[in-house]
Steps between C-alpha positions, in 0.01 A plus 500: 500500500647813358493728833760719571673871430797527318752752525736455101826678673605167668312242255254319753172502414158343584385167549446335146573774338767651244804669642767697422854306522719777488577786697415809385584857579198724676250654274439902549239561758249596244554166323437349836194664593338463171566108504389455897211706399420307148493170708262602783263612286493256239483265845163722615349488115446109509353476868287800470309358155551099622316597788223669333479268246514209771158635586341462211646171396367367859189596368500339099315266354773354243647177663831486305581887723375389852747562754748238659422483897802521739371294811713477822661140420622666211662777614728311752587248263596842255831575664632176486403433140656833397835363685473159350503707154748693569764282659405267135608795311806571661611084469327555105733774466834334662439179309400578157594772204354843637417560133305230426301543817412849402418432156197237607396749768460782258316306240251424839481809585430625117215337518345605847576868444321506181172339649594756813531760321191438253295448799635822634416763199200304432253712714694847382490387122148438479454911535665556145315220328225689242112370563505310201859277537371144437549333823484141451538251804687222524516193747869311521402161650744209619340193651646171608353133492112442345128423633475569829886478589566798233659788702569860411847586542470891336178657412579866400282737364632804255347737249660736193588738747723253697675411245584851374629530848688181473632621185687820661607363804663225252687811330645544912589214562730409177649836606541360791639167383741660297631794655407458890453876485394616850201666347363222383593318807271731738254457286490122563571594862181752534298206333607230698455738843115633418440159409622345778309741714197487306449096496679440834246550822558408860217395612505688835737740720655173758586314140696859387671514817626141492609574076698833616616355816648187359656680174638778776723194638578387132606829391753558762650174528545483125607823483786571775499124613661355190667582174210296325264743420790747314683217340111421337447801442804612329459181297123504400366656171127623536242775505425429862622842640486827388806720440592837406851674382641716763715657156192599326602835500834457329450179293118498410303162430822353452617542842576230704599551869147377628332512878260206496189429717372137540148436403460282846518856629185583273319219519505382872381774648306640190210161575501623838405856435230352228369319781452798724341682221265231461423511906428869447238448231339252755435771727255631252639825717602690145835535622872336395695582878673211541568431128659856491653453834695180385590664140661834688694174776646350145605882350706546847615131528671508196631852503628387827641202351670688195617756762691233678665354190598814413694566816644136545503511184405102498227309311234480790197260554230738451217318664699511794367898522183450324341200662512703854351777323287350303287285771608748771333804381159367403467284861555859682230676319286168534608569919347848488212441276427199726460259232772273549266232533307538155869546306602133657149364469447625128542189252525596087444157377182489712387807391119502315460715145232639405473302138612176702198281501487256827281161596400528825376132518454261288147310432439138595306338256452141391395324195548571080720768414180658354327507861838657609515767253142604542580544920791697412246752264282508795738605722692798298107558377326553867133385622289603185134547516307247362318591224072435535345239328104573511285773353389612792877584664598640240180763447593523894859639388400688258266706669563553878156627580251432782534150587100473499530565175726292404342182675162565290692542226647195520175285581333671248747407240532174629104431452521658159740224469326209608158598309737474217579154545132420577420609167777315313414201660125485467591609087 
C-alpha cells in the first residue's frame, strides 16, 4: 500500500511507490512551494469529489457500480495483507530482473488506469455530448459452466459514450506506456484515488478506526523500521503515487527532481471522510460538520506531515500525522455535539434508500405454483371489495337513498320478477 511522503533530496520515497535514486541538489524555495502545494491539492481534489460521488453511488441502481463494503474482519486482516505484499515485492525485486518485473506491472496497470480513468471522466463527459449523439448500449457478458451450474464471471454494462471515454483515456495511457511522463502518471493517480474513494465504503466509524489504526502501525514500521519499503519503492514502476517537479520553474514539463505523495495517503483516510459525509446526510440535519471537520484534520495532517519532511528533510509516513487528525478531530466535535453515540452506532451498509424496495415477510402458502402466485397478488393488492352480484345490491349502490325506499324497491322488482316467470311458464 502506497502510503507515505517523500522528500527527492535524499532519494527515499513512499511505500510502493517510485523514488528518486539519486541525490539531488535543493530546488529554489519557489520550486518547493509550488510542488508541496501541487501535491496537497491534487491530494484534496480526489477525496473531496470521491466523497461526494460515494454518496450517490451508495444510492444507484446499476449493479456493476455498487460499492465494495469494508467490514471490521477486513480491516484487521488489511495491514497484514498490505505487508505480505510488500515484503513479496521486495524478495520479487531481489530475485528476479527489475525490468522484467516492471514491464508486466505496467502492462497491468495500462489496463486498470484506462477503465479508471474512463470511469472517472465519464460523468464530466456526458455534459459536452450534443442531444442527438446516438447512444447505443452495450452489455459485455462472461459466464462459466451451463444449465443451472452456468456462472457469471463479468457482466458489464457500457454505452457510446463509454467508449468515447475509453477511447481518450486509451490516448493517456499509451502516453503513459511509452513515456512514463508524470502528467500522465497523476492522471492515473487522480483516477485510481476518486475511484478508490468512490467504490470503497466502511461500513461504520469502529470498522474506520480499526482500517486507520492498523495501517498507522504498518506505515511506521515499514517506513523507519526497515529498508523494505524504500528499496520497493525505489524499484517499482507504477502510477500509484502522485508526483510533481520541484524544477518546474527552471526545466518545465521536462523536469525531473520530483516530491511524491503515496496514494495510501489518499485513499485510507479519503473512505473514512466519505463515510462521515455519509453519517452527516443521515442526520437529515442539512448540515456537513463532521465531514468538513475531518477534510480541514487531513489539510493540517498533511501540511504537518510535509512540514516535517521538509525540516528532517526525510521521507515520512504520512498517516502517522493524519490518522490522529483525521479520527481525532471529528470524535471531539462528536464530544461537544454529544453525539458520540450516533457516529459509533451509525452503520452505511445497513443504511435504507429511498428507491430500495424491502420484504418485510414473506407469505406462507401451500399448494400449485398458481395458488401461490395468486396469494402473492393478494397480498401486494390489499382486501378488495367484493363486487355485488344481485340487482337489487347493486340498484342499492347505485343510489344511496332512503333505505325504505330501497327495500320496496327491491320487493317490488323482485315481484315484477316472479310474475314474469309465472307467465312464461303457464305460456
Amino acid at each position: 500500500m502506497d502510503s507515505a511522503l517523500s522528500d527527492p533530496h535524499n532519494g527515499s520515497a513512499e511505500a510502493g511507490g517510485a523514488a528518486n535514486g539519486t541525490a539531488r541538489p535543493p530546488s529554489t524555495p519557489e520550486g518547493i512551494a509550488l510542488a508541496y502545494g501541487s501535491l496537497l491539492l491534487m491530494a484534496l481534489l480526489p477525496i473531496f469529489f470521491g466523497a461526494l460521488r460515494s454518496v450517490r453511488c451508495a444510492r444507484g441502481k446499476n449493479a456493476s457500480d455498487m460499492p465494495e463494503t469494508i467490514t471490521s474482519r477486513d480491516a484487521a486482516r488489511f495491514p497484514i495483507i498490505a505487508s505480505c505484499t510488500l515484503l513479496g515485492l521486495y524478495l520479487f525485486f531481489k530475485i528476479f530482473s527489475q525490468e522484467y518485473i516492471n514491464l508486466l506491472l505496467s502492462m497491468y496497470f495500462f489496463v486498470l488506469g484506462i477503465l479508471a480513468l474512463s470511469h472517472t471522466i465519464s460523468p464530466f463527459m456526458n455534459k459536452f455530448f450534443p442531444a442527438n449523439f446516438p447512444n447505443r448500449q452495450y452489455q459485455l457478458l462472461f459466464t462459466q459452466g451451463s444449465g443451472e451450474n452456468k456462472e457469471e464471471i463479468i457482466n458489464y454494462e457500457f454505452d457510446a459514450k463509454d467508449l468515447v471515454c475509453l477511447g481518450l483515456s486509451s490516448i493517456v495511457g499509451v502516453w503513459y506506456l511509452l513515456r512514463k511522463h508524470w502528467i500522465a502518471n497523476n492522471l492515473f493517480g487522480l483516477a485510481f484515488s476518486l475511484n478508490g474513494v468512490e467504490l470503497l465504503h466502511l461500513n461504520n466509524v469502529s470498522t474506520g478506526c480499526i482500517l486507520l489504526g492498523g495501517l498507522f502501525i504498518y506505515d511506521v514500521f515499514w517506513v523507519f523500521g526497515t529498508n523494505v519499503m524504500v528499496t520497493v519503492a525505489k524499484s517499482f514502476e507504477a502510477p500509484i503515487k502522485l508526483v510533481f517537479p520541484q524544477d518546474l520553474l527552471e526545466k518545465g514539463l521536462e523536469a525531473d527532481n520530483f516530491a511524491m505523495l503515496g496514494l495510501g495517503d489518499i485513499v485510507i483516510p479519503g473512505i473514512f471522510i466519505a463515510l462521515l459525509l455519509r453519517f452527516d446526510i443521515s442526520l437529515k440535519k442539512n448540515t456537513h460538520t463532521y465531514f468538513y471537520t475531518s477534510f480541514a484534520a487531513y489539510i493540517f495532517g498533511l501540511g504537518l506531515t510535509i512540514f516535517i519532511m521538509h525540516i528532517f528533510k526525510h521521507a515520512q509516513p504520512a498517516l502517522l500525522y493524519l490518522v490522529p487528525a483525521c479520527i481525532g478531530f471529528p470524535v471531539l466535535v462528536a464530544l461537544a455535539k454529544g453525539e458520540v453515540t450516533e457516529m459509533f452506532s451509525y452503520e452505511s451498509s445497513a443504511e435504507i434508500l429511498p428507491h430500495t424496495p424491502r420484504l418485510t415477510h414473506f407469505p406462507t402458502v401451500s399448494g400449485s405454483p398458481a395458488s401461490l402466485a395468486d396469494s402473492m397478488q393478494q397480498k401486494l393488492a390489499g382486501p378488495r371489495r367484493r363486487r355485488p352480484q344481485n340487482p337489487s345490491a347493486i340498484y342499492e349502490e347505485s343510489n344511496p337513498k332512503d333505505p325504505a325506499a330501497v327495500t320496496e324497491g327491491s320487493k317490488e322488482g323482485t315481484e315484477a320478477s316472479a310474475s314474469k316467470g309465472l307467465e312464461k311458464k303457464e305460456k
